[in-house]
C-alpha positions in Angstrom: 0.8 -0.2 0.4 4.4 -0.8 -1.8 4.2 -1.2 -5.1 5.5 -4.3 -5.8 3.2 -6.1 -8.8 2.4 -8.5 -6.3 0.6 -6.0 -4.0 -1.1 -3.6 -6.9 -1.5 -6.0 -9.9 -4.9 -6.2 -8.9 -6.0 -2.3 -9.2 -6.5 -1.8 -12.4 -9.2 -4.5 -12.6 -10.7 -3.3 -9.6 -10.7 0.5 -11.0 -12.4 -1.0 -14.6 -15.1 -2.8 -12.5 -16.0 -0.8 -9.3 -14.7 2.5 -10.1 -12.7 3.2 -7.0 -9.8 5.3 -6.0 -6.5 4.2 -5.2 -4.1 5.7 -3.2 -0.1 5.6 -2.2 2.0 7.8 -0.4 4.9 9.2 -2.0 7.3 7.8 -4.8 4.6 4.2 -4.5 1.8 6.9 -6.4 4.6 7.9 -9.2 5.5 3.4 -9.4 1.8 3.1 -9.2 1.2 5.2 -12.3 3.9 3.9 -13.8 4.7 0.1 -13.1 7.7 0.3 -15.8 9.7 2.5 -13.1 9.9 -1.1 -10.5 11.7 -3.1 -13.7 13.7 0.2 -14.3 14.6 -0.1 -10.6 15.5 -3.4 -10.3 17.6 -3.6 -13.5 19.3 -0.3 -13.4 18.1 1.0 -16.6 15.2 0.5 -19.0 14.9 -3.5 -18.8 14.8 -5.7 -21.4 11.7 -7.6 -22.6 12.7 -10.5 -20.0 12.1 -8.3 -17.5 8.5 -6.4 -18.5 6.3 -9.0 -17.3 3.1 -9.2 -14.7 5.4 -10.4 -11.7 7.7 -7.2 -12.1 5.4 -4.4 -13.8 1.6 -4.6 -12.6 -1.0 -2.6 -15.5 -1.1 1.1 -14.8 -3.4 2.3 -12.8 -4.8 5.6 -11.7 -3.5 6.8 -7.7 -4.1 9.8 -6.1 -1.6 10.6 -3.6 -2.3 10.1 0.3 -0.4 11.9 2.2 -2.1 10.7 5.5 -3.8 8.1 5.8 -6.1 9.7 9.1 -7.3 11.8 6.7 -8.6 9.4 4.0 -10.6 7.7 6.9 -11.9 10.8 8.2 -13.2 11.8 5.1 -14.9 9.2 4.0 -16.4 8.9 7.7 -14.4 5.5 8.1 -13.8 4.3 11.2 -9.9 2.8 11.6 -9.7 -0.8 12.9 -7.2 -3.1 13.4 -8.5 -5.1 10.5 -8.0 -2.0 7.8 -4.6 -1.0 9.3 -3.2 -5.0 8.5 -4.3 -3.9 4.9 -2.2 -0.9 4.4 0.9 -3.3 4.5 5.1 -2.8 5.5 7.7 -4.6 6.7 7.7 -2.1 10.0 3.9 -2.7 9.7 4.2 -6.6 9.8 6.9 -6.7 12.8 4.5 -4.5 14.7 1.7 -7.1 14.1 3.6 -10.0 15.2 4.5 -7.7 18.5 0.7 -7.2 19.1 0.2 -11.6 18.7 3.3 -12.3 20.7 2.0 -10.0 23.5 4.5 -8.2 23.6 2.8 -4.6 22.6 -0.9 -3.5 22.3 -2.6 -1.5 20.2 -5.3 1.1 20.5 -7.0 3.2 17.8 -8.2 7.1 18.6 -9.3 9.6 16.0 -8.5 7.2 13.6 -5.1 7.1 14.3 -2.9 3.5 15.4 -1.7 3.9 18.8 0.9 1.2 19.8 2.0 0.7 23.6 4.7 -1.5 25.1 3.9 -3.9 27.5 
């Protein structure tokens, strides 16, 4: 996950109704928490009015940090699949992907870990 609006606008909503945790790695928990910080970021300063809206600062929500994300699944029993790992979300992420459909790479998950191999 990033914290771009467009990828967590959503959690808050999903926190009121379900309850669930979110989690981010890093400085994405700290932008998470506190969606003013990706205006602040992109302006260089504390933004102007024009610039606090839902496409550039989602609600706040609640994150926990993850520091790896093996050890979220493993917790919670979960078993890693390819269709989870799409979900977590990155450019590197995405070109890896589109390796796997071109053929070019494969991938293989162990332990709940993402193992990629060239071809």
């Amino acid at each position: 996950m990033h914290s771009h609006a467009d990828h967590i606008g959503g959690n808050q909503y999903l926190q009121k109704r379900t309850g669930c945790r979110i989690y981010a790695p890093g400085i994405e928990c700290s932008f998470t928490r506190h969606p003013i910080l990706e205006p602040i970021s992109l302006y260089g300063g504390y933004p102007p009015k024009d610039l606090k809206h839902k496409f550039l600062m989602a609600q706040e929500s609640e994150a926990q940090y993850l520091t790896k994300l093996q050890r979220l699944f493993t917790e919670y029993d979960l078993q890693m699949n390819f269709e989870q790992y799409a979900l977590v979300g990155s450019t590197v992420r995405s070109y890896l992907v589109w390796l796997k459909d071109v053929g070019r790479i494969e991938v293989e998950f162990t332990d709940n870990m993402v193992c990629w191999k060239a071809l």
